[in-house]
C-alpha positions as CSV (number, residue, x, y, z in Angstrom):
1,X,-8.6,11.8,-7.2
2,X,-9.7,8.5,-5.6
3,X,-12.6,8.8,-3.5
4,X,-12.5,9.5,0.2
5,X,-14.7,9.9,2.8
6,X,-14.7,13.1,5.0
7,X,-12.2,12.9,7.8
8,X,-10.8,9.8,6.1
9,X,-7.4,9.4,4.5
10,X,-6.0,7.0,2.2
11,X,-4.0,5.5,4.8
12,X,-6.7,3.6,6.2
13,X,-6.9,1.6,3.0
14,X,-3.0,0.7,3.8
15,X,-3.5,-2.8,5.2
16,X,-0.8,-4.0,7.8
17,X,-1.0,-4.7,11.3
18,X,2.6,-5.9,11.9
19,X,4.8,-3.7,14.0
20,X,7.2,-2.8,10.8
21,X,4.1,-1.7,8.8
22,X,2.4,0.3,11.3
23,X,5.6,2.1,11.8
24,X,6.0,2.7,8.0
25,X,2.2,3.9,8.3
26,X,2.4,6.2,11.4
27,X,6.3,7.9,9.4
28,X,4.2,8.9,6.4
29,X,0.9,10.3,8.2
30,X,2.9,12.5,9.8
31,X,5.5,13.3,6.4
32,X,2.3,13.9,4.7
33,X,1.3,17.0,6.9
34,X,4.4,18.7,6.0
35,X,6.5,19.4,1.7
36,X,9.6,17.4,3.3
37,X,11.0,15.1,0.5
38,X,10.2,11.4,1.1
39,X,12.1,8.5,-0.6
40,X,10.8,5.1,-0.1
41,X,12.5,2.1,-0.3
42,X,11.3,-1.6,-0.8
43,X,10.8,-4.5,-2.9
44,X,9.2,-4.8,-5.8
45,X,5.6,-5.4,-5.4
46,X,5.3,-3.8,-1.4
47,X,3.3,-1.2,-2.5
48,X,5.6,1.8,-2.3
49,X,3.2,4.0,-4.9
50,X,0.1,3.2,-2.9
51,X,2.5,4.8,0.2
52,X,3.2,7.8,-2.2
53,X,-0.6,8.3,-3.7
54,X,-1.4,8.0,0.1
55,X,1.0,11.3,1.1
56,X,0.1,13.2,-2.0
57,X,-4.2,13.0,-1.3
58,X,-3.3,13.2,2.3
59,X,-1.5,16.2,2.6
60,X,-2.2,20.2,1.6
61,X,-1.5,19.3,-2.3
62,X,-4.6,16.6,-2.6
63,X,-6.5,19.0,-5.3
64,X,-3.1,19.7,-7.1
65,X,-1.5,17.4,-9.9
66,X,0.0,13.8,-8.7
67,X,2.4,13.0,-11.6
68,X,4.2,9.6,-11.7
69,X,7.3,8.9,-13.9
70,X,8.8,5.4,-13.9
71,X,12.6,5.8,-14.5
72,X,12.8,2.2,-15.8
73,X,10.1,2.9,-18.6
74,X,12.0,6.1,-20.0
75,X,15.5,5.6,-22.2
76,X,18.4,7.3,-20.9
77,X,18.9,9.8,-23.7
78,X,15.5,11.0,-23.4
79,X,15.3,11.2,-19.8
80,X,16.3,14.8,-19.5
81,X,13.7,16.0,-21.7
82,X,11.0,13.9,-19.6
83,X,12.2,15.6,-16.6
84,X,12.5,19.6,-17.7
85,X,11.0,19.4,-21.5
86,X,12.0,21.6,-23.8
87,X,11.4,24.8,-26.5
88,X,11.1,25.1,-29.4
89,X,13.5,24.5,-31.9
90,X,16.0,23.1,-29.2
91,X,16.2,19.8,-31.6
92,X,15.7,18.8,-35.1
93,X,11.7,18.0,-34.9
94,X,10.9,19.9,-31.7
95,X,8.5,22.2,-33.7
96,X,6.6,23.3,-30.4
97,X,7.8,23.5,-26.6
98,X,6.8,20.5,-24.6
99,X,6.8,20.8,-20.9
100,X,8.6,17.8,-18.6
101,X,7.2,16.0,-15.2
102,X,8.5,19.5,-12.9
103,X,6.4,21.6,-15.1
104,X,3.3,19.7,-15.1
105,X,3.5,18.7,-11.0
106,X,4.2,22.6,-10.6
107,X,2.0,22.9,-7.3
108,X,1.5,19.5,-6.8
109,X,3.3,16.3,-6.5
110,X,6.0,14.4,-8.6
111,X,6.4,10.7,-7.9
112,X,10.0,9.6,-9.1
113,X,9.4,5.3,-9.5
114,X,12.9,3.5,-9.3
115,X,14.9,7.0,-9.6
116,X,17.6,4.6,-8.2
117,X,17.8,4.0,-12.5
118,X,18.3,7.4,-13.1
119,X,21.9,7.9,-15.3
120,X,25.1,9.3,-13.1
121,X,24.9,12.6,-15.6
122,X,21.4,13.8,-14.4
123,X,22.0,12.9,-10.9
124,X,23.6,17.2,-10.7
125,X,20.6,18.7,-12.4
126,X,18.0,16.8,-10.0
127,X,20.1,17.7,-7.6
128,X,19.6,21.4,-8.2
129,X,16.0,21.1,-8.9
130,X,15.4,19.8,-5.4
131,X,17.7,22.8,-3.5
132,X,16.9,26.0,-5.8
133,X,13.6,24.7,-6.9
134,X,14.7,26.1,-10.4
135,X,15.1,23.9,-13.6
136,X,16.4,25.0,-17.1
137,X,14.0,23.5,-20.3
138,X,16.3,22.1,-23.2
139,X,17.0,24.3,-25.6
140,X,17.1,28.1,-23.5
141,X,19.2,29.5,-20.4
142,X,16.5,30.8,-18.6
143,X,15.8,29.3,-14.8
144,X,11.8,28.4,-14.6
145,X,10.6,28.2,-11.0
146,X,8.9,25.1,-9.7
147,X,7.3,24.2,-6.6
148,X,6.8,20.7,-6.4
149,X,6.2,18.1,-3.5
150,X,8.9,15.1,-4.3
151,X,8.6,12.1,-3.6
152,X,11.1,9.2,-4.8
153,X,11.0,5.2,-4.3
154,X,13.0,2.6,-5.7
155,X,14.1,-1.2,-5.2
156,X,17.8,-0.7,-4.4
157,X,19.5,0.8,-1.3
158,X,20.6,4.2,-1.9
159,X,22.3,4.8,1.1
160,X,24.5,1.8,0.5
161,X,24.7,3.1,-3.4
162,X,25.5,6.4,-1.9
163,X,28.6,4.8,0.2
164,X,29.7,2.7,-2.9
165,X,29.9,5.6,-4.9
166,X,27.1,4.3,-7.6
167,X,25.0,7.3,-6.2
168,X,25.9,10.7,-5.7
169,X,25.5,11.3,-1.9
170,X,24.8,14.7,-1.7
171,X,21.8,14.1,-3.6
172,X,20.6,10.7,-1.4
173,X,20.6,13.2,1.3
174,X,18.3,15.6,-0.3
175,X,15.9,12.8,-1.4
176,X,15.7,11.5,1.9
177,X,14.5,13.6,4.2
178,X,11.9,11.5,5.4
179,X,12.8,7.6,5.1
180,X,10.5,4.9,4.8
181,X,11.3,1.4,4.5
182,X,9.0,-0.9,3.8
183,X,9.0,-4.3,4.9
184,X,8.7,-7.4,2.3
185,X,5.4,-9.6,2.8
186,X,7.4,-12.9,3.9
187,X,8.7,-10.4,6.9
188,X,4.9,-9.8,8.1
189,X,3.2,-13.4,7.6
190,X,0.6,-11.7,10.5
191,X,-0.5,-9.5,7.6
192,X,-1.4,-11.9,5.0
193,X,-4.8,-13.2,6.5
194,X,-5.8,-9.1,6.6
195,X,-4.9,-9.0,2.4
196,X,-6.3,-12.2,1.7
197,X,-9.8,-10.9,3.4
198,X,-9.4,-7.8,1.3
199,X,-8.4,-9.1,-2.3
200,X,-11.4,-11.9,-2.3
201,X,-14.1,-9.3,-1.2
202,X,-12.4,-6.8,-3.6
203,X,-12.0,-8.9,-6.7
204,X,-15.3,-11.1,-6.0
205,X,-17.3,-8.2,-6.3
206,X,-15.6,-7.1,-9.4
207,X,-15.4,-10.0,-11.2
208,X,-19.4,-10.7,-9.7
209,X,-18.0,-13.7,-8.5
210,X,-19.6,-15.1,-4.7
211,X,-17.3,-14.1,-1.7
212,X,-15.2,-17.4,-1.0
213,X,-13.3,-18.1,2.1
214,X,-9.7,-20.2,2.0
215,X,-9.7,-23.3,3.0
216,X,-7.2,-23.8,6.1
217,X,-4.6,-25.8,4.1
218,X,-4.8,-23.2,1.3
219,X,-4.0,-20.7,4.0
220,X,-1.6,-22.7,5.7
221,X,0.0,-22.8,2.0
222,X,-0.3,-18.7,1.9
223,X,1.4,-18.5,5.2
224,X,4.6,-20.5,4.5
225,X,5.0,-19.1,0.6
226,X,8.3,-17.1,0.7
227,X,6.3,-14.4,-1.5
228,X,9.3,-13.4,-3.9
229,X,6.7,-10.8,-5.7
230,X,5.4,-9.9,-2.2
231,X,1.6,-8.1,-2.1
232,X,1.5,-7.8,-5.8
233,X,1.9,-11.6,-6.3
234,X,-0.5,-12.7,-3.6
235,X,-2.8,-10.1,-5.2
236,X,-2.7,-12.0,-8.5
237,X,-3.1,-15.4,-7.2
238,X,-5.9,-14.4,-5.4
239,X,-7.4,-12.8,-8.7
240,X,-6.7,-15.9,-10.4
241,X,-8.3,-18.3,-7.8
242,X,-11.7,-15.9,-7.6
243,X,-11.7,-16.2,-11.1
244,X,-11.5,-19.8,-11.9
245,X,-13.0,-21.0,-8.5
246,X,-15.6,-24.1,-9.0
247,X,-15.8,-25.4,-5.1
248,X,-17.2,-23.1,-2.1
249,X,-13.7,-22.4,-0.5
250,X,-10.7,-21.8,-2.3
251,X,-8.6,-24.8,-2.1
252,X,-4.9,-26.0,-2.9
253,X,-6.4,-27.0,-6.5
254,X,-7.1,-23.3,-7.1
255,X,-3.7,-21.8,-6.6
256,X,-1.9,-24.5,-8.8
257,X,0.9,-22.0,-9.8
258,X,1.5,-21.7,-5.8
259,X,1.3,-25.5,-5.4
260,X,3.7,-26.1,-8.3
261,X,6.4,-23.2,-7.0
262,X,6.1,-24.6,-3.1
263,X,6.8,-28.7,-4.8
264,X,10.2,-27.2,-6.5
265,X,13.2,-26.3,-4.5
266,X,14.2,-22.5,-5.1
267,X,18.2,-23.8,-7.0
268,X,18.4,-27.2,-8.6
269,X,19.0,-30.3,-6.6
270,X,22.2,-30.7,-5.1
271,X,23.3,-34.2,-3.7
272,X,24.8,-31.8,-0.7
273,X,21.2,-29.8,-0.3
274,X,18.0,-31.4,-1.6
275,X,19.4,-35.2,-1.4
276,X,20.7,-37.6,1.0
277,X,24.2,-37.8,1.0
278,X,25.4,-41.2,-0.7
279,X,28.8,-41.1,1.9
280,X,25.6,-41.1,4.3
281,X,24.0,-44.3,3.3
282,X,26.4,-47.2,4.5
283,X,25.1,-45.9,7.8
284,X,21.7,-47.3,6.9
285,X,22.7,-50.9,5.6
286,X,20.9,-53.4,7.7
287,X,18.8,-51.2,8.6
288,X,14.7,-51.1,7.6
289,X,13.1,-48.8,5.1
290,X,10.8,-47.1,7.2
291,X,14.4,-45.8,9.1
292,X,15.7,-44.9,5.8
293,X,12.4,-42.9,5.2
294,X,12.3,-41.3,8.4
295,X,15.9,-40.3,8.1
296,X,15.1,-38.8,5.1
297,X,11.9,-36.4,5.1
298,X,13.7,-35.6,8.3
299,X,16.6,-34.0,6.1
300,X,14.0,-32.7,3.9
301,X,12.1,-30.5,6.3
302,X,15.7,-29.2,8.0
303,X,16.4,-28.0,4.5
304,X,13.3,-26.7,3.9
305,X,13.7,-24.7,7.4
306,X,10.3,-26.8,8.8
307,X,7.9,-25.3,5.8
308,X,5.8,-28.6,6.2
309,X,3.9,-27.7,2.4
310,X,6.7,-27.1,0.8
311,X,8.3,-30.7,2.2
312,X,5.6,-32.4,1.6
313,X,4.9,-31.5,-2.0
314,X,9.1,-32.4,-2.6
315,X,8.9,-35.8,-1.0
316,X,5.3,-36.7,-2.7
317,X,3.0,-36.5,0.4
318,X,0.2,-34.9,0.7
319,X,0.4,-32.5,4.0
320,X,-1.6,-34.6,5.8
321,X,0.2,-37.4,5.2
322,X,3.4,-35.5,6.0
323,X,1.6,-34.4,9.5
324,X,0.5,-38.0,10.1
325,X,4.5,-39.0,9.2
326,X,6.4,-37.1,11.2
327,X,3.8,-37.8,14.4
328,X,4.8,-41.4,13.8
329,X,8.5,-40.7,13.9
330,X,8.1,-39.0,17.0
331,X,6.4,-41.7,18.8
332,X,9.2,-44.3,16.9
333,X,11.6,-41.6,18.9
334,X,10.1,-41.7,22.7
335,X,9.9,-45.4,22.6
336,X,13.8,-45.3,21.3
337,X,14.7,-43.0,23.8
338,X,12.8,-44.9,26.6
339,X,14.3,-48.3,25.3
340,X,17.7,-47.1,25.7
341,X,17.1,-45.4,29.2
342,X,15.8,-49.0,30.0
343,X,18.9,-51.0,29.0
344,X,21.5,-49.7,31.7
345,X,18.1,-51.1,34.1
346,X,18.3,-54.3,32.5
347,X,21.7,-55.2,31.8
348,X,21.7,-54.5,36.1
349,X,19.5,-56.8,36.4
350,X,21.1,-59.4,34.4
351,X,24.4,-58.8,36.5
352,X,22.2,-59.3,39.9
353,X,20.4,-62.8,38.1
354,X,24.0,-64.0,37.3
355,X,25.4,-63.0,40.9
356,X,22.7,-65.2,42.2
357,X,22.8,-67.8,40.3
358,X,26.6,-68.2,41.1
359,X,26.3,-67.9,44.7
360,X,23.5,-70.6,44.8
361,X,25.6,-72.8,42.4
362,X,28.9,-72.5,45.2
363,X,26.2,-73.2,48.0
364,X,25.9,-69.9,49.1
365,X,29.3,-69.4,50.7
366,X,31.3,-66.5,49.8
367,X,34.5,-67.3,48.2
368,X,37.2,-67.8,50.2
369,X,39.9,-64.9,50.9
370,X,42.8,-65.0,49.5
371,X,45.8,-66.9,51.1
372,X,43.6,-68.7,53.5
């Protein structure tokens, strides 16, 4: 059992202060106080067994068993025997009885990882597990009791499986009493300065490394990294950087993986997407390079949806140089703007010079009407 102070819970070492993970937070304190079944759902890498270990040493089964099965790690034809065992002599080479995951959480907790991978066939005996809180051991007839606290998560929707018929409904609705969804990293940037703070002291002291802050562009860089492996990624990058760190801060050079994935568009290069259009470029002809240019980081940070690193590193600029780029094209665009709000003034001005020049040149006598 991990250690925890008294009148602490494991959900103070949950780290989130964004709205969605404080929600997710404040569901499962109050889930934990009660046996309700709990299934979470999220992306790979969010943390959804941390959220399960934190119910189970939270709630009245702390001092009993927390077993974890991962359904991905466990072939389909032997998945029923994980689950409910079996006797002896229900197969050829089952020479004594082996007890599945219900038996040995009997009392406690079982932790069902992905169960969204568990085969249509079994989805009936879980089922009956869950509502009779009975199971049948391959190889005998006999019902065995089992009081178990169950708690499921997975990476896929279930309710939409549910609806699609790729997961028996009846049983969703068992599983999800309590629902907890939780949110993926790039959905609570506010978060990532609290998990940076945490992984450096964490794996600095393991690794008996010096604490070492980020550098602000390294952060900056954290901030706008679409996080496709979500906490567990930014966990390993951080590992990696404490590691292999040679400067006082941790800088863009530490986090070269990052650097190299934020330089490369997520799809290949497409002449519509990530290039300038050639039925675009007559436009240009006559026109100066630096227009071309500006034309074109332009296009670049529109399709990069105004992630400045990741722009900069596609076009070859540092972000500094991208920053000092983009402040000249806007001071290129005010004096445009005020250049063409001044030509309507001038070209009224020209009209009055001309007026006046042609009244002084027919001695400053209005033309005559006509038919006089």
């Amino acid at each position: 059992m991990p250690e925890v102070k008294r009148g602490e819970t494991l959900f103070a070492h949950l780290i989130g202060r964004s709205a969605a993970m404080r929600d997710v937070i404040e569901t499962a304190e109050k889930a934990a106080r009660t046996d309700a079944n709990i299934y979470i759902y999220g992306e790979n890498g969010t943390g959804k067994e941390l959220i399960a270990r934190a119910i189970h040493y939270s709630g009245s089964r702390r001092a009993r068993p927390l077993v974890t099965l991962d359904c991905t790690a466990i072939p389909a034809g032997l998945m029923e025997n994980q689950l409910f065992g079996h006797v002896r002599g229900a197969f050829t080479g089952a020479v004594e009885a082996q007890p599945g995951v219900f038996a040995v959480a009997h009392t406690g907790t079982l932790f069902m990882d992905e169960i969204g991978e568990l085969e249509p066939p079994l989805h009936a005996k879980l089922l009956r597990v869950l509502q009779f809180r009975e199971f049948r051991p391959l190889g005998t007839d006999r019902a065995r009791q089992v009081d178990v606290r169950f708690i499921a998560a997975t990476n896929r929707d279930l309710r939409k499986c549910a609806l699609d018929g790729r997961f028996r409904s009846d049983l969703y609705y068992r599983i999800a009493v309590i629902h907890l969804a939780v949110p993926p990293l790039r959905e609570r940037p506010e978060d990532i300065p609290l998990l940076i703070e945490h992984f450096t002291r964490k794996l600095a002291l393991q690794y008996d490394r010096p604490p070492r802050p980020l550098s602000p562009r390294a952060l900056e860089l954290f901030l706008d990294h679409p996080w496709p492996g979500n906490v567990r990624q930014l966990e390993h990058a951080v590992e990696q950087a404490v590691i292999c760190a040679r400067g006082d801060v941790l800088d863009l050079d530490d986090f070269p993986e990052m650097v190299g994935t934020a330089a490369v568009p997520s799809a290949p290069p497409t002449a519509r997407e990530d290039e300038p259009a050639l039925s675009a470029l007559p436009g240009f002809l006559g026109q100066s390079l630096s227009e071309l240019e500006e034309w074109y980081i332009t296009r670049m940070l529109e399709h990069f949806h105004g992630n400045r690193t990741r722009t900069a590193k596609f076009v070859g600029l540092s972000v500094r140089g991208l920053q000092y780029k983009l402040k000249r094209f806007a001071r290129r665009s005010r004096a445009r703007a005020a250049e063409q709000s001044d030509q309507p003034r001038a070209r009224r001005s020209e009209s009055s010079a001309k007026e006046r020049t042609t009244r002084s040149a027919s001695g400053g006598s209005s033309p005559p009407p006509v038919g006089a």
